[in-house]
Each structure stands twice: as structure tokens, then as C-alpha cells.
N, C-alpha and C positions, 0 to 999 in steps of 0.2 A: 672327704668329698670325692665321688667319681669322677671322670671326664667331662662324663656329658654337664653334667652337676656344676662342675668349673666352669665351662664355656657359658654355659646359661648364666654364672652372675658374672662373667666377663662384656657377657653379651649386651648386659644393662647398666657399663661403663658408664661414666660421665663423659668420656673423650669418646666424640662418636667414630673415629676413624677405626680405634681399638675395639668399637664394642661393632663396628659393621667387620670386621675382621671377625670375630668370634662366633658373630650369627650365622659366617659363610660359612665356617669349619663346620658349624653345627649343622646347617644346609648339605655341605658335602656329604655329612653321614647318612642322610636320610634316603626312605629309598630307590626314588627316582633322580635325584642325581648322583647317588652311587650307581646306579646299575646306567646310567649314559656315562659316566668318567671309567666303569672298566669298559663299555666300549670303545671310549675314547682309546684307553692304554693299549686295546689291542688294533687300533686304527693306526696309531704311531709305531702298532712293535712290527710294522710289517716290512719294514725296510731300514735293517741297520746296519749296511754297511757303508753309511756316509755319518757319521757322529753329529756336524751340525748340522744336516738335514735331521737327523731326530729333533734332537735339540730346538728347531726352528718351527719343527711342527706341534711339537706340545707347547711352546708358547704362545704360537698363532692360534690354537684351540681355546688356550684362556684368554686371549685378546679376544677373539670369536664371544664365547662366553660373558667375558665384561660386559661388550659392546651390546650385548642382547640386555644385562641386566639395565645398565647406564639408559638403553633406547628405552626404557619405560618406564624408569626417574624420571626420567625425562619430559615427557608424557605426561605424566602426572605432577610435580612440582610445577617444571616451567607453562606447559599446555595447558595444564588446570582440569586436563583429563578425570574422570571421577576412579577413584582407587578401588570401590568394589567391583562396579561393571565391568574393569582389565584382569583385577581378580576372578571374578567368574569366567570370563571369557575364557583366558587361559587356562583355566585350570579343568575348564568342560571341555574342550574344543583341541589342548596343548597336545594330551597326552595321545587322543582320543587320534591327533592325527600321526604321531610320531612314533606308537609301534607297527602301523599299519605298515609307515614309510622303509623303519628299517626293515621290515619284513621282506619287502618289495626289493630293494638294495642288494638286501643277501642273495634271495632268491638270482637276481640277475646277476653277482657277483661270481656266482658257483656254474656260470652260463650253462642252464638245464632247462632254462624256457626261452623261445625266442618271441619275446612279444611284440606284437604286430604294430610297432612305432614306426612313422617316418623313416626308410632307412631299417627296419629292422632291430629290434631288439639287441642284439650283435653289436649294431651299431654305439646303441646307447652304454650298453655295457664297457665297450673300448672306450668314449666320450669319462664313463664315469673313473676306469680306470688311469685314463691319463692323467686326469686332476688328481687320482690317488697316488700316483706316483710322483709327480709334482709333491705334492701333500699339501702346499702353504693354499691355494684357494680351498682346496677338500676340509682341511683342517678347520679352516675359520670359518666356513659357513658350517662346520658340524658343531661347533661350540657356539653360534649363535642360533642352530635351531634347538641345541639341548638345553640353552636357558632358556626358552618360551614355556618349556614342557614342566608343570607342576604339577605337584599328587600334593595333598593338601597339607600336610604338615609344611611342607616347602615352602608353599602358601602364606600360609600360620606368619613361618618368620619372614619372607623377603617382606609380604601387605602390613602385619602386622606388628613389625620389631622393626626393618631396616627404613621402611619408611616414611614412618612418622618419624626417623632419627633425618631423613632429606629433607622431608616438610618442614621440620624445628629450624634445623641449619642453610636453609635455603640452597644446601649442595648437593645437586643432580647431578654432580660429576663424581668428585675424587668417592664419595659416600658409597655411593655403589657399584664404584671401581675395585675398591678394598673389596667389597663385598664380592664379587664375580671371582677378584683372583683367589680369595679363598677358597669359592668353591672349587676350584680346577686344581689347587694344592697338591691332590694326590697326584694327577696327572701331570702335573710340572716337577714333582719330584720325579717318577718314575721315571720321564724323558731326561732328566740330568741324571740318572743313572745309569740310562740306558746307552745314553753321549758317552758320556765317561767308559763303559766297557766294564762295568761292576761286574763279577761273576767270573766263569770261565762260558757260560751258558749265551751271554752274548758275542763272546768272539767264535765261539764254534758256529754261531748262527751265522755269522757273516762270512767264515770263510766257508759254509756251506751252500753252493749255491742250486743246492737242489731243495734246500727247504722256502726258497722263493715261494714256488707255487705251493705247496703246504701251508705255508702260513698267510696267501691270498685265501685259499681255502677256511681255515681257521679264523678268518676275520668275518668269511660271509657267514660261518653256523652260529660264530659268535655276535652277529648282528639280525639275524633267526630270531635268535633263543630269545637276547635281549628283547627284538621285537613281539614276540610271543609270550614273553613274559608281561608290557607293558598292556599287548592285548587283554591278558586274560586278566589285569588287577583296573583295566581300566572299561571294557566291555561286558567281562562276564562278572566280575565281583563286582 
């Protein structure tokens, strides 16, 4: 049996905590929240020369993420919200606005346009970098807007496998908690690796402090590409 193959009948466990764990894994792979958790990774690799600040910010990201999947259990079990209507909303509307955004992001992160905001362009760019540097607010409202954003497979398992396992068990909580940290797993691992100083590749980064500005750099093409990517599987395909 493959991977995916395992996760899939782990997925339709009897113990729902185990089998919402399995759906996330399966979730993580798929491929719009893989392509938000590498940009997650490189959101958090951009400042490691403080280990728990790494550490703090790939947590907060999957707390971000939970809290995004948890608000619309939520929604739906306790609210009585109808579960296709948030299905399609999301799923027309998610992605449709979040390549656009990180588009937009990079673009002002790489300060080459000064757009004509309140204050300047300039302005907003410094505003978005100080939270990035910080990381803990940046972090957790980028893992609560990258759970709203589904491609439909995603779909598939959160509307269709994780919850109907919340509606059985009448739990909008812990059910799709599992289910959130799962999906951010890769990016919770990499940040306890990143903590830790795995490599020789992370200590050269930190006591390098000219690749500061490089890897601000690298975060905005990497939030481009990402974005341009989400565009072109969500607008033009």
C-alpha cells in the first residue's frame, strides 16, 4: 500500500481525532495547501537569527491555520450554516482572491512600485514589514487566510470527509483542530529545524548578515511566483 493509499484508510478511522489527523496530512499534500505552506516556510526562513522567534512563528502560523479551519466547524455544526453554500463560496471566491493578494505583497515587498495609498505605498510596505519582522501577528493571520483558500480536492476532504466526522461527533472544536495542525505539519516541522540550527546552512545564514536583505528579496519572488501560480490554475485554467 502507498502513502497516499495509507492515509486514505487511516482517514476513515473509527476514532475521529486519528482519522481528522490523516485527512489533514492528506490535505497538506495537495495542491494549494502545499504551495501556501512553501510559502509559509519561506515566510518564517527569513529571519533566523533568533531560534525562538523561528520557532514561534511557525507555530503561530498553524494556530492561524487551525483557527481559520475550527471558524468554519464552527459555522457550520454549531451555526447550522449550510455546508455547501461555504463550500462553494470558498472555494470560487478563496483562491480567486489570495493569488491576486500575494501577488500584490511581493510586488510591494521588493519596493519597485509606490502605490498611491494614504501615506504612500512606502508607507505601507514599512507597516507590512514591521509585522514581518515581528512575525507573530504576520504569521497568524497568513495561516488563517491560507485555510479559507481551497482548490477542490481540498474541498473534497475538509466538506466531505472532515465534516461529516464534526457533524456525527458534535465537535467543532478539538475535530478540526487535529485537522488544521495537520495541515501545517510540514511547516511546523521545518520551523523546529530551523530553531534547532539543523545544517551548517542555517548558522551561516544567521551569522551572515548580508543575506538579510536577500532573503527579504526571496520571500517577495517567492510570494510572485506563488501568487502567479494560484492565478493562472484559478483564473486562466
Amino acid at each position: 500500500m502507498d502513502i497516499m493509499g495509507f492515509m486514505q484508510t487511516m482517514g476513515m478511522s473509527g476514532v475521529p481525532l486519528i482519522a481528522a489527523f490523516f485527512i489533514g496530512l492528506m490535505t497538506a499534500m495537495s495542491p494549494c495547501p502545499l504551495a501556501t505552506n512553501i510559502t509559509a516556510i519561506a515566510y518564517i526562513s527569513r529571519k533566523l537569527d533568533n531560534s525562538r522567534h523561528t520557532l514561534l512563528v511557525g507555530l503561530l502560523y498553524a494556530a492561524g491555520r487551525t483557527a481559520g479551519y475550527v471558524a468554519i466547524a464552527v459555522a457550520i455544526v454549531y451555526a447550522g450554516l449550510n455546508v455547501q453554500a461555504i463550500s462553494f463560496f470558498l472555494q470560487e471566491y478563496g483562491e480567486l482572491i489570495l493569488g491576486p493578494l500575494l501577488l500584490v505583497l511581493g510586488i510591494l515587498m521588493l519596493d519597485i512600485i509606490d502605490i498611491p495609498f494614504p501615506g504612500g505605498g512606502k508607507r505601507l510596505t514599512t507597516l507590512m514589514e514591521t509585522y514581518s519582522e515581528k512575525g507573530f501577528a504576520g504569521s497568524f493571520i497568513l495561516g488563517f487566510l491560507f485555510a479559507l483558500s481551497f482548490c477542490p480536492f481540498s474541498a473534497v476532504l475538509f466538506f466531505g470527509m472532515l465534516i461529516p466526522i464534526a457533524l456525527k461527533t458534535g465537535d467543532a472544536l478539538l475535530v478540526p483542530a487535529v485537522f488544521g495542525i495537520a495541515t501545517a505539519l510540514p511547516v511546523i516541522v521545518v520551523s523546529f529545524l530551523l530553531a534547532g540550527g539543523v545544517g551548517q546552512a542555517a548558522r551561516l545564514m544567521q551569522r551572515a548578515q548580508s543575506m538579510e536583505f536577500w532573503m527579504k528579496k526571496g520571500v517577495a519572488v517567492v510570494f510572485i511566483g506563488i501568487g502567479c501560480y494560484l492565478i493562472l490554475i484559478t483564473w486562466v485554467m
